[in-house]
VEXLOLUM-136410 format. One record per residue (C-alpha): residue in one letter; x negated, y negated, z negated. Coordinates in Angstrom, 2 decimals. Example, Ala and Ser with C-alpha at 12.3 -4.5 7.8 and 13.67 -1.06 7.14 Angstrom:
! residues 2
<site code="A" c1="-12.30" c2="4.50" c3="-7.80"/>
<site code="S" c1="-13.67" c2="1.06" c3="-7.14"/>
This chain:
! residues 351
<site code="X" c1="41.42" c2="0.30" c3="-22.36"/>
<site code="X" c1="42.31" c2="1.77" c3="-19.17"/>
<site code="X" c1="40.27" c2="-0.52" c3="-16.23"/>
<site code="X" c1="42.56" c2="0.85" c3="-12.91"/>
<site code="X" c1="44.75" c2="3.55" c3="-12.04"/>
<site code="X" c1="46.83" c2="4.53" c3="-9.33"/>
<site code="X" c1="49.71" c2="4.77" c3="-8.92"/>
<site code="X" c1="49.76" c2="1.93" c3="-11.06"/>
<site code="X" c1="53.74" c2="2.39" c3="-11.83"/>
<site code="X" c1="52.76" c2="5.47" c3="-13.87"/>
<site code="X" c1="53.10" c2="5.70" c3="-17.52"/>
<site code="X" c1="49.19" c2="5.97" c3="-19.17"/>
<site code="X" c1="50.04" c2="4.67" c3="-23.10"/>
<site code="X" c1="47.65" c2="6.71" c3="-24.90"/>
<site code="X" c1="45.97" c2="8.36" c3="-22.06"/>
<site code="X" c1="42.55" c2="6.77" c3="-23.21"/>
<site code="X" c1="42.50" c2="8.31" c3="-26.26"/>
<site code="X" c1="42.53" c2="11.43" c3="-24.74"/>
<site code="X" c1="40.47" c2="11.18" c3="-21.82"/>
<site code="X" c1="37.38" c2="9.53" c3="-24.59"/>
<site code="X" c1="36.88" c2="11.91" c3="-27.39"/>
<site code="X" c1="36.46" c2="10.31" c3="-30.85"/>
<site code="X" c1="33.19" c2="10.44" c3="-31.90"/>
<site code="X" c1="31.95" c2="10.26" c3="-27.44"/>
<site code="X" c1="29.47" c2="7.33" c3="-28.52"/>
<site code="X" c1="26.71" c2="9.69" c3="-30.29"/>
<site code="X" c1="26.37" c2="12.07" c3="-26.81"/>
<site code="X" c1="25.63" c2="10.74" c3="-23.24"/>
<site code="X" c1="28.17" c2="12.97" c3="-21.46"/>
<site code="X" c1="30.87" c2="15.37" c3="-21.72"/>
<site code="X" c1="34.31" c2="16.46" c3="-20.28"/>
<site code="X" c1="37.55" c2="16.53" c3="-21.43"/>
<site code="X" c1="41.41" c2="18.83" c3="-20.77"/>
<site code="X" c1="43.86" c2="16.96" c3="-22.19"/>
<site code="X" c1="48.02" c2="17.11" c3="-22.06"/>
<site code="X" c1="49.80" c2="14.11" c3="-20.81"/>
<site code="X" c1="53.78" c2="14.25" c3="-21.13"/>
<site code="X" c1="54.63" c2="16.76" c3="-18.36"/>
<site code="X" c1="50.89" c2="16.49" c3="-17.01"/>
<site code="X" c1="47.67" c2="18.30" c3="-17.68"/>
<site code="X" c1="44.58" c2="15.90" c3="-17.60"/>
<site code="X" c1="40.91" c2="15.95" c3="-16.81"/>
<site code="X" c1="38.19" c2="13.73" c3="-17.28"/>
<site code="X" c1="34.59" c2="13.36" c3="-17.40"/>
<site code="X" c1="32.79" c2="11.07" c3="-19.59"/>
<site code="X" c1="29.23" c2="9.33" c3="-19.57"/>
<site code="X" c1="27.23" c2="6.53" c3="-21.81"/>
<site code="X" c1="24.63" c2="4.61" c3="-20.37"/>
<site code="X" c1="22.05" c2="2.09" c3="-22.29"/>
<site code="X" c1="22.19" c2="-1.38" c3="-20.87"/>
<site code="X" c1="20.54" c2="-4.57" c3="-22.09"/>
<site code="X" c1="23.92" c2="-6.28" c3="-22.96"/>
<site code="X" c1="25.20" c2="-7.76" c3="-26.15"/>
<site code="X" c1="28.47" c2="-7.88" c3="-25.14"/>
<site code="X" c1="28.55" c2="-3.97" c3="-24.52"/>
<site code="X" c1="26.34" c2="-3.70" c3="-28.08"/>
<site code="X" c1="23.72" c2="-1.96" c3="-25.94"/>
<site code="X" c1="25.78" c2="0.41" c3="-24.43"/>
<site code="X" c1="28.69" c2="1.31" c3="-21.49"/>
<site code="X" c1="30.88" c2="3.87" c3="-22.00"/>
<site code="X" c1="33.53" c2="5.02" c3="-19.53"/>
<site code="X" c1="35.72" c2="7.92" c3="-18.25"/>
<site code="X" c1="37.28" c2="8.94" c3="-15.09"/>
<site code="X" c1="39.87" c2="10.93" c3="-14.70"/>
<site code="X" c1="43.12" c2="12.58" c3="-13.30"/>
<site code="X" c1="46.27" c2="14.02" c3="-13.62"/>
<site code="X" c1="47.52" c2="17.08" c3="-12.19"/>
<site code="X" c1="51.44" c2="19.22" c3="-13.19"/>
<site code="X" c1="48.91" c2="22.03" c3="-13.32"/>
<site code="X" c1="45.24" c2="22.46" c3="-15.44"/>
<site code="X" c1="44.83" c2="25.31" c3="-13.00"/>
<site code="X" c1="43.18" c2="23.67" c3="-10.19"/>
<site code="X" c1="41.57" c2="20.44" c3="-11.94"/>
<site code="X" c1="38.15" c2="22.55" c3="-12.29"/>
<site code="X" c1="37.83" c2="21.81" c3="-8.58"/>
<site code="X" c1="37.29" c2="18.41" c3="-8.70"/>
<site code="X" c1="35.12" c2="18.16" c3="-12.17"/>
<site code="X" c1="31.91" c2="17.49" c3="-9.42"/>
<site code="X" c1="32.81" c2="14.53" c3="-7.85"/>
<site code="X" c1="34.63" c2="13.05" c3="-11.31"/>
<site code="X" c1="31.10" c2="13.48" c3="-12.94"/>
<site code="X" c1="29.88" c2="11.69" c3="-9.95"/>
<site code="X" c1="32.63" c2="8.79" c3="-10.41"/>
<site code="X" c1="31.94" c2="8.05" c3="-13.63"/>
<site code="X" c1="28.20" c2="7.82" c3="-12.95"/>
<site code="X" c1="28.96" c2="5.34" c3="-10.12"/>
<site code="X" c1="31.31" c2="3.24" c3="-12.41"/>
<site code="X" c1="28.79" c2="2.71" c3="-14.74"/>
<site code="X" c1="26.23" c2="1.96" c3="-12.23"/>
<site code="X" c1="27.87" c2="-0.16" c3="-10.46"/>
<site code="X" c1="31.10" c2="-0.98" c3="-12.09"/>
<site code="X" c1="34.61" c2="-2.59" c3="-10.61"/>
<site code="X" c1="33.85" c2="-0.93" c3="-6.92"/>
<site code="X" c1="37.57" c2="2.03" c3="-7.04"/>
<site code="X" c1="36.91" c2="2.47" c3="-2.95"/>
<site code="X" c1="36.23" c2="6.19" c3="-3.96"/>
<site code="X" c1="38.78" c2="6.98" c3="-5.99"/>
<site code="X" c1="41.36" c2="4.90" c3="-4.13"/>
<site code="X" c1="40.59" c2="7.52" c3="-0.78"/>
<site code="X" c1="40.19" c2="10.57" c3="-3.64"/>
<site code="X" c1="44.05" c2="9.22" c3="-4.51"/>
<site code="X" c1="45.48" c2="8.78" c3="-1.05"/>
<site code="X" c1="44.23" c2="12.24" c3="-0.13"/>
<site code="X" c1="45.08" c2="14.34" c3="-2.97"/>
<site code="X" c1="48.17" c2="12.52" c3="-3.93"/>
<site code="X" c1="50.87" c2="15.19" c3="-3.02"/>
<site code="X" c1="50.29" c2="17.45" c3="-5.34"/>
<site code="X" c1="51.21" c2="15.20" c3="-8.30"/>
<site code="X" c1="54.28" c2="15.31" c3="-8.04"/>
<site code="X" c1="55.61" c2="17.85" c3="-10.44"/>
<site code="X" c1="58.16" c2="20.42" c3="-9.35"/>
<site code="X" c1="61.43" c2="21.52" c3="-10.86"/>
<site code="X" c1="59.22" c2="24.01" c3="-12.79"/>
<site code="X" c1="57.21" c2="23.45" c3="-16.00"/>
<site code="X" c1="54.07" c2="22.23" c3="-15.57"/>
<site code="X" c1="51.59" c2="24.39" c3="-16.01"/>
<site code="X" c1="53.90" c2="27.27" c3="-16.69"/>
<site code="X" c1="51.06" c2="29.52" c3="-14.89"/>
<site code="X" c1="50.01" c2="32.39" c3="-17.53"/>
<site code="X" c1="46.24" c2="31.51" c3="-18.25"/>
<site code="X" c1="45.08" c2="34.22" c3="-16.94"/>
<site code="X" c1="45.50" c2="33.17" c3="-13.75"/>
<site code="X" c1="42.91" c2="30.52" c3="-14.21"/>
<site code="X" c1="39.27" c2="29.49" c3="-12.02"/>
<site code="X" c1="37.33" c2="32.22" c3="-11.52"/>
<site code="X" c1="34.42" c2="30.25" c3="-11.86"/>
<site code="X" c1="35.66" c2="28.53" c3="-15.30"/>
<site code="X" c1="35.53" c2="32.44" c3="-16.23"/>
<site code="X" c1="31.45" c2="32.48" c3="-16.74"/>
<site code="X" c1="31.85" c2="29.68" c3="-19.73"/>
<site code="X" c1="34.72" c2="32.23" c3="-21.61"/>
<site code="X" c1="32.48" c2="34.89" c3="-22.70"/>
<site code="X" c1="29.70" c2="33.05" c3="-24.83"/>
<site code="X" c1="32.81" c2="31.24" c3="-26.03"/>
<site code="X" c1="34.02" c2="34.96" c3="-27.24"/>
<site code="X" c1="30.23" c2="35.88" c3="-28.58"/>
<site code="X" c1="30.85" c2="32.42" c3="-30.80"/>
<site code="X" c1="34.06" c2="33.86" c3="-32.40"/>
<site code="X" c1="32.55" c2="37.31" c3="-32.87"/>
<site code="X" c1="34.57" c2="40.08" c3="-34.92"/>
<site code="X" c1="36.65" c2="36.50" c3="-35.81"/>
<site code="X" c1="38.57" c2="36.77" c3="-32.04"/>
<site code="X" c1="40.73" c2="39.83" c3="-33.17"/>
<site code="X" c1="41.79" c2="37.71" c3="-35.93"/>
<site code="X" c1="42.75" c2="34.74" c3="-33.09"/>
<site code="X" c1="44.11" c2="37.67" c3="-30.88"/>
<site code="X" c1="46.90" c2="38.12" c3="-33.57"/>
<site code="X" c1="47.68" c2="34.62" c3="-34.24"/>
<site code="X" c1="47.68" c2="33.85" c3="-30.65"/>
<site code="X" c1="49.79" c2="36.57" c3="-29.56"/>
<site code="X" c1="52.25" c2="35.80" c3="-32.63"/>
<site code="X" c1="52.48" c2="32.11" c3="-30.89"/>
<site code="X" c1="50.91" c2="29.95" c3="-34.57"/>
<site code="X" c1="49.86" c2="26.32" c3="-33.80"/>
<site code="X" c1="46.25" c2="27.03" c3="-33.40"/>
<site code="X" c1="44.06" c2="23.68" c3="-34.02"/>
<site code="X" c1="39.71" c2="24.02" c3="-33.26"/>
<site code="X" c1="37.72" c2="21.65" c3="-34.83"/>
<site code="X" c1="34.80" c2="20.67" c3="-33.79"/>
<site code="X" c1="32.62" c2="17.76" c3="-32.96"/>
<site code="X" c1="31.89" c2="16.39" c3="-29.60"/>
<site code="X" c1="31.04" c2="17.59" c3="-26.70"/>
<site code="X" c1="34.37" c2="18.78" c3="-26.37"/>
<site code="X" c1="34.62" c2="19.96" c3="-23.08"/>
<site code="X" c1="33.34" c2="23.70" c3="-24.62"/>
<site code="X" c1="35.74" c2="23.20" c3="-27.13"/>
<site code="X" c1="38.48" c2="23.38" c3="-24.11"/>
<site code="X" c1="37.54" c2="26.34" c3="-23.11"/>
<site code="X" c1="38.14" c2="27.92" c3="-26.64"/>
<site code="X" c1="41.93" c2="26.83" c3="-26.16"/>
<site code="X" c1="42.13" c2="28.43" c3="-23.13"/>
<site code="X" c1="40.39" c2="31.44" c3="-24.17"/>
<site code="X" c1="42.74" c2="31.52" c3="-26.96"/>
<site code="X" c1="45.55" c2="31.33" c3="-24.58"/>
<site code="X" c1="44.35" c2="34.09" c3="-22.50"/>
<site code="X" c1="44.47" c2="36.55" c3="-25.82"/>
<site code="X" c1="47.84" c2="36.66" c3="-25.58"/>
<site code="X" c1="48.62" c2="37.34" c3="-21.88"/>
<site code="X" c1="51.23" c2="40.06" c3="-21.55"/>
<site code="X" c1="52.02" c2="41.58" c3="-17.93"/>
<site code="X" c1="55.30" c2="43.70" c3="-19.16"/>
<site code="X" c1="59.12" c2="42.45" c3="-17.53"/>
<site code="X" c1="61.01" c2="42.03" c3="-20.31"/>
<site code="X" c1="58.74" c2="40.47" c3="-22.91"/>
<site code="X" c1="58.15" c2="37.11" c3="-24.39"/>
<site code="X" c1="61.85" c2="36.22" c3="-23.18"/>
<site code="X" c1="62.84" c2="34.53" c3="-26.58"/>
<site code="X" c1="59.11" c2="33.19" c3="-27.83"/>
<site code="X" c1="57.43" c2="29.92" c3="-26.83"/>
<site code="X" c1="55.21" c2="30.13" c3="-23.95"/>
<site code="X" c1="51.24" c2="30.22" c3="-25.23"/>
<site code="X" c1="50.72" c2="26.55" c3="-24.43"/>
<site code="X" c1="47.53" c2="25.26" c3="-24.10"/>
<site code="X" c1="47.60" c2="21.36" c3="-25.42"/>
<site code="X" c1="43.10" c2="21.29" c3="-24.81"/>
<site code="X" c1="42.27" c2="17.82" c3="-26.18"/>
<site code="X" c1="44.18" c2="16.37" c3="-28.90"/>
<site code="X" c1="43.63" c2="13.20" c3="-31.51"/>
<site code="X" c1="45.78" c2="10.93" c3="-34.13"/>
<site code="X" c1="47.49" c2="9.27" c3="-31.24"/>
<site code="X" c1="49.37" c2="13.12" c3="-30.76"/>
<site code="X" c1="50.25" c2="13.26" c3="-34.05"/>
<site code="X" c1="54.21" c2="12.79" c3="-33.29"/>
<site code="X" c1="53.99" c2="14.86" c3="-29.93"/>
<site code="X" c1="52.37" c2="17.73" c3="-32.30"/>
<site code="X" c1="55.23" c2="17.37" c3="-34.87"/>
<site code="X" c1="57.83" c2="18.75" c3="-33.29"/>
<site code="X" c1="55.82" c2="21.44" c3="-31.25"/>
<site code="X" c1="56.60" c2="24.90" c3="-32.40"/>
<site code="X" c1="53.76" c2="26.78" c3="-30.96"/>
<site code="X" c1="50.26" c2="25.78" c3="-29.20"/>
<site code="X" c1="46.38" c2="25.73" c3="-28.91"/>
<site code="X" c1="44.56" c2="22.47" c3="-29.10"/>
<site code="X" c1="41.29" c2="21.23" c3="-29.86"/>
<site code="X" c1="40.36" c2="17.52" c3="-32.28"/>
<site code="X" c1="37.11" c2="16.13" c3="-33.12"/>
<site code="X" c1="39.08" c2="14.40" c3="-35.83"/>
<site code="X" c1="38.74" c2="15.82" c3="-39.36"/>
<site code="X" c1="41.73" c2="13.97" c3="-40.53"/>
<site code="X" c1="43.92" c2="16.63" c3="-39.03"/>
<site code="X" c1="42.71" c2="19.39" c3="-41.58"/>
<site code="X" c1="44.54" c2="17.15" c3="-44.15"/>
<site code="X" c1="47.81" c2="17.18" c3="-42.14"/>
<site code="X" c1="48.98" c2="20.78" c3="-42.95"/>
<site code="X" c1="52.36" c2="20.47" c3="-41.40"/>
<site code="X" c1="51.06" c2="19.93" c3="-37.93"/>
<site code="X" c1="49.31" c2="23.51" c3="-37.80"/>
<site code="X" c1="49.41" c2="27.15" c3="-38.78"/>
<site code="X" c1="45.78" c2="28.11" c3="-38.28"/>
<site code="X" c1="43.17" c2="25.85" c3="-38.12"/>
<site code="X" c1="39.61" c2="26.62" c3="-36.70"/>
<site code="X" c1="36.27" c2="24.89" c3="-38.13"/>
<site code="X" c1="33.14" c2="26.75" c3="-36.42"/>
<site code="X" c1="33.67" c2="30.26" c3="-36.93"/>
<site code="X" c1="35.73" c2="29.97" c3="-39.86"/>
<site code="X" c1="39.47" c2="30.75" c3="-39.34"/>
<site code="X" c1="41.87" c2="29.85" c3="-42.18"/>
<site code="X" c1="45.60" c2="29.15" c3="-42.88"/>
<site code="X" c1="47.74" c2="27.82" c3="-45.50"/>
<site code="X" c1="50.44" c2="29.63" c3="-45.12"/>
<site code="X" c1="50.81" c2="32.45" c3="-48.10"/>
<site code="X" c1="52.62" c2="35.18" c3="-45.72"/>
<site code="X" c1="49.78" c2="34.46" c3="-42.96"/>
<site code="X" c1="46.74" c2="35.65" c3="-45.61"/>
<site code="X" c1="47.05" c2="39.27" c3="-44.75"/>
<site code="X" c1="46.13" c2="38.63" c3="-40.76"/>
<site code="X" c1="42.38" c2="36.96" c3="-41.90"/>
<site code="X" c1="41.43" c2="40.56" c3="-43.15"/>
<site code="X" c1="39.25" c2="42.19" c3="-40.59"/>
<site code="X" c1="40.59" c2="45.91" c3="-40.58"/>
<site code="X" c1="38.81" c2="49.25" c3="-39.30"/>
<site code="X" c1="41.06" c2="48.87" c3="-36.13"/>
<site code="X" c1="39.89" c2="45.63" c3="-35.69"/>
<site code="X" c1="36.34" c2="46.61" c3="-36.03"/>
<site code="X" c1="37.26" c2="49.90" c3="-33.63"/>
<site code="X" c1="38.29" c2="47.15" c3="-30.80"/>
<site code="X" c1="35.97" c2="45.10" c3="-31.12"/>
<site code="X" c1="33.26" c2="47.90" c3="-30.90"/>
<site code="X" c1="35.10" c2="49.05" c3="-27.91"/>
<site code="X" c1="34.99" c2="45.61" c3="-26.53"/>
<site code="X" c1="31.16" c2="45.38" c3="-26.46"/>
<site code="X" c1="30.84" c2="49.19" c3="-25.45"/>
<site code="X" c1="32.51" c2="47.91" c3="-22.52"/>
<site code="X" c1="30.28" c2="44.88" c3="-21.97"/>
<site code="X" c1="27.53" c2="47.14" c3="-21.92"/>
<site code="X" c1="29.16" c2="49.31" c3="-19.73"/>
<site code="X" c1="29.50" c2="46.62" c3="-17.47"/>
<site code="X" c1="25.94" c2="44.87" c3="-17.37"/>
<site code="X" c1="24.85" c2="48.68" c3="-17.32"/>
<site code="X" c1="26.85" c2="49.72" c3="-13.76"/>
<site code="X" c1="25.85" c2="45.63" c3="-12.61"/>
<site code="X" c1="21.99" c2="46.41" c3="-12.56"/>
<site code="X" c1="22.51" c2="50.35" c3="-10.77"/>
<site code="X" c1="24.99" c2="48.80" c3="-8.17"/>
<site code="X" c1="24.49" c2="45.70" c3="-7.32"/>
<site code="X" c1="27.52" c2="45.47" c3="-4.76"/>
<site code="X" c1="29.17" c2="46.04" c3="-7.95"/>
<site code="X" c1="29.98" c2="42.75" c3="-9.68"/>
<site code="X" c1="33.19" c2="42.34" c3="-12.01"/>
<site code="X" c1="32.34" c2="39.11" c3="-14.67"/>
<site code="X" c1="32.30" c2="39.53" c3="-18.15"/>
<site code="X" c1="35.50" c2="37.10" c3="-18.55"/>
<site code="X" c1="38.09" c2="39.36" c3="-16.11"/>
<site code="X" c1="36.77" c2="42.34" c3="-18.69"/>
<site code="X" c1="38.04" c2="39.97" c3="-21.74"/>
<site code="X" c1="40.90" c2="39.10" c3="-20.13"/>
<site code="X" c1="41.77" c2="42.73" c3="-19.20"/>
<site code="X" c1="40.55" c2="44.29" c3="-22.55"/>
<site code="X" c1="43.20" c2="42.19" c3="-24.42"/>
<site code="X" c1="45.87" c2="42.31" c3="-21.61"/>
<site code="X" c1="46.26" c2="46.36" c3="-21.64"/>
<site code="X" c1="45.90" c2="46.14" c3="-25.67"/>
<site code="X" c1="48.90" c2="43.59" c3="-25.32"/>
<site code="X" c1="50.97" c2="45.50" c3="-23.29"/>
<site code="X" c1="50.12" c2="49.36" c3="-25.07"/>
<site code="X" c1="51.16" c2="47.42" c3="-28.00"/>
<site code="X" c1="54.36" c2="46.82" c3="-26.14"/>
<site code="X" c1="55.29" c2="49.43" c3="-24.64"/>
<site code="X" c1="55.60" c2="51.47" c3="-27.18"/>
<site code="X" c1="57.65" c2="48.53" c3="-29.08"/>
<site code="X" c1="60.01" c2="48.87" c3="-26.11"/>
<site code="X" c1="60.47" c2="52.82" c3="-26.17"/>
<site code="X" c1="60.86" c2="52.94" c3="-29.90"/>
<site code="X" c1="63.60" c2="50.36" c3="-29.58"/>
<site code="X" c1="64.84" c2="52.35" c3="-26.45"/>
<site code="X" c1="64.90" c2="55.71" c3="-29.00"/>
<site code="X" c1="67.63" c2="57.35" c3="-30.62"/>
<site code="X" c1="66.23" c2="56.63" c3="-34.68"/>
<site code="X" c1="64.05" c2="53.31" c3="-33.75"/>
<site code="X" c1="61.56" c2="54.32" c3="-36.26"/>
<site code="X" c1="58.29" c2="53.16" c3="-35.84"/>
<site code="X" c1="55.62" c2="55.47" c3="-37.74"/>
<site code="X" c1="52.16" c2="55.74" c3="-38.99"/>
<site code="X" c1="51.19" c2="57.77" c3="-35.81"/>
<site code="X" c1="53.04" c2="54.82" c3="-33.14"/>
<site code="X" c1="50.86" c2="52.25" c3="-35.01"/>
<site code="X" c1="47.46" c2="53.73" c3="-34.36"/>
<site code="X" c1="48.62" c2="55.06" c3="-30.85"/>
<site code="X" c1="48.82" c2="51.22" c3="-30.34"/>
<site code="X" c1="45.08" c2="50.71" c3="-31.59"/>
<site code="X" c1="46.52" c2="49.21" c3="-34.70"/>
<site code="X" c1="45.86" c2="49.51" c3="-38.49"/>
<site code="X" c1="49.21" c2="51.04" c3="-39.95"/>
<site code="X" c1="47.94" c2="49.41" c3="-43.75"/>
<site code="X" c1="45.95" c2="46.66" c3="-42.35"/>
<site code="X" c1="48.15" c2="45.70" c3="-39.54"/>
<site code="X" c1="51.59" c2="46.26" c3="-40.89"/>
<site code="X" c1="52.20" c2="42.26" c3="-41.64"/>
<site code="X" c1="50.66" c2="41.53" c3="-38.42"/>
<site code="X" c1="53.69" c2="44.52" c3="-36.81"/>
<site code="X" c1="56.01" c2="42.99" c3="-39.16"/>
<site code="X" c1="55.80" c2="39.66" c3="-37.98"/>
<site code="X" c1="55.55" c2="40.97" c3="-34.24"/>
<site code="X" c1="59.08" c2="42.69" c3="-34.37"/>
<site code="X" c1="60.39" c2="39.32" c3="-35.78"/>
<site code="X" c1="58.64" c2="36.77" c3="-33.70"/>
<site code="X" c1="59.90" c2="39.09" c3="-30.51"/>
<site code="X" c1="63.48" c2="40.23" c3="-31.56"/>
<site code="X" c1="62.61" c2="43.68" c3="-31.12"/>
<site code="X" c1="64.72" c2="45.91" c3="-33.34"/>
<site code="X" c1="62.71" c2="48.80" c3="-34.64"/>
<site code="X" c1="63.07" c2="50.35" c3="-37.87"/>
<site code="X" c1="59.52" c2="50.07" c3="-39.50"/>
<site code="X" c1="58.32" c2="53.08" c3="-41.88"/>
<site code="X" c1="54.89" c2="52.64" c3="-42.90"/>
<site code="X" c1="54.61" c2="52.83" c3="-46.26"/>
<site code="X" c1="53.56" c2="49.43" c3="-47.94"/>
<site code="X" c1="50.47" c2="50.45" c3="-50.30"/>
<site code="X" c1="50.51" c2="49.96" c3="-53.92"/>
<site code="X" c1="47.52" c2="48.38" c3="-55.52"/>
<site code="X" c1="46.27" c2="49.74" c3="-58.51"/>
């Protein structure tokens, strides 16, 4: 049940679903992103023993807030852990959170834009240091994400709680398909990032045609027509027949992610010689995938620009792509972006 809010005229139904993870009683403490109508949400979550028989031994609770934007919520993830430690300490005494309210209030409101419209990329710089051990957990798996993010599937993680790490694999898969190039994405979905999602979504999630989200409900595996690609551990699988060919790991896959560690290495390597020197791991993630976005597009856009529009063999690996292995992937790209090239790679026969 929700115990107080403020403002107290504002529409909550559901919002403590979301801001307790199912499954929150078997850990002492997490966090949460969740979506909320037009809002992005966080909260942070603790369970205390007390000697109670009423509360069955113990006292759970969550404290949390609202925001138009997920962008900045990172900010104030100290003093909600600190709140929700005081509520169960002491609870009924809001005199915190009333002041927290009354001076952060203005920036509730939400504009004329969409909330959260930001392009992930854009995100806290020191969320950044929890993205790349979230990329080590995916492995060889992330160029497999990479193509299902950047063709905009309904992406679903499962995992159980803590959660909060789990939110950080939505937005990491969200950042995958960041694309810095005028012109493109004008007629696909936006890469939403929905973070923390359970049954009480199910009808929200129904008529959503693309986005990343995160359940510690099992149930949803069962409930194919709510997502494309569904995530258990480091196991990525779909249902969908003309999807199968993107779950093969090809030798251009393997050839980026090679080049993707190379990198790393590069990077720890030039951190301990310079030590003025000091790019994170996460901008290098975000970057490695942003320029292989937009060399990807580019040459979509000046094949499309050409007199014949015929996109080769050669184009395809200029792009870092398989042109066997990666022409469903290209195939489905062209579609999902209305980008009218003429595509001559020569489908294989199998013996």
């Amino acid at each position: 049940m929700v115990e107080w809010c403020l403002p107290q005229d504002i529409d909550l139904e559901g919002v403590e679903f979301k801001s307790m993870a199912s499954g929150s009683h078997k850990i002492q403490s997490d966090f949460i992103y969740f979506r909320k109508g037009p809002f992005f949400g966080l909260a942070c979550f603790a369970n205390m023993p007390v000697e109670s028989e009423l509360e069955r031994g113990a006292r759970m609770k969550s404290v949390g807030i609202l925001s138009p934007s997920y962008t900045l919520l990172y900010r104030y993830m100290h003093f909600l852990e600190n709140q929700v430690r005081h509520q169960l300490e002491t609870p009924g005494h809001y005199s915190h959170l009333a002041a927290f309210y009354e001076d952060k209030k203005g920036v509730l409101h939400a504009g004329p834009g969409r909330g959260g419209s930001l392009p992930p990329v854009y995100w806290l710089p020191s969320i950044h240091r929890y993205m790349y051990p979230e990329m080590k957990f995916f492995g060889e798996q992330i160029l497999i994400l990479w193509k299902f993010a950047l063709l905009r599937k309904r992406i679903l993680i499962f995992s159980p709680p803590p959660v909060g790490v789990v939110c950080y694999r939505v937005y990491c898969c969200c950042c995958l398909a960041n694309v810095s190039l005028p012109g493109i994405g004008g007629t696909i979905p936006e890469s939403k990032p929905f973070f923390y999602v359970n049954v009480a979504d199910i009808e929200s999630l129904e008529v959503e045609v693309s986005y990343v989200a995160c359940t510690t409900e099992k149930i949803f595996e069962e409930k194919r027509e709510l997502y494309d690609v569904y995530v258990d551990n480091q196991n990525v699988k779909t249902h969908h027949d003309h999807l199968q060919p993107l779950l093969k790991i090809n030798s251009a896959d393997r050839e980026k992610y090679r080049r993707l560690n190379e990198q790393r290495q590069m990077l720890l390597y030039s951190q301990e010689v310079e030590e003025d020197y000091n790019p994170c791991e996460e901008d290098l993630f975000v970057l490695f995938f942003l320029e292989q976005n937009n060399r990807i597009f580019q040459t979509l856009l000046e094949v499309s620009a050409s007199q014949d529009k015929t996109l080769t063999a050669e184009h395809a690996r200029g792009m870092g792509l398989d042109p066997q292995g990666d022409r469903s992937f290209l195939m489905d790209l062209l579609e999902a972006y209305g980008i009218d090239v003429m595509l001559v790679i020569d489908n294989p026969c199998c013996p």
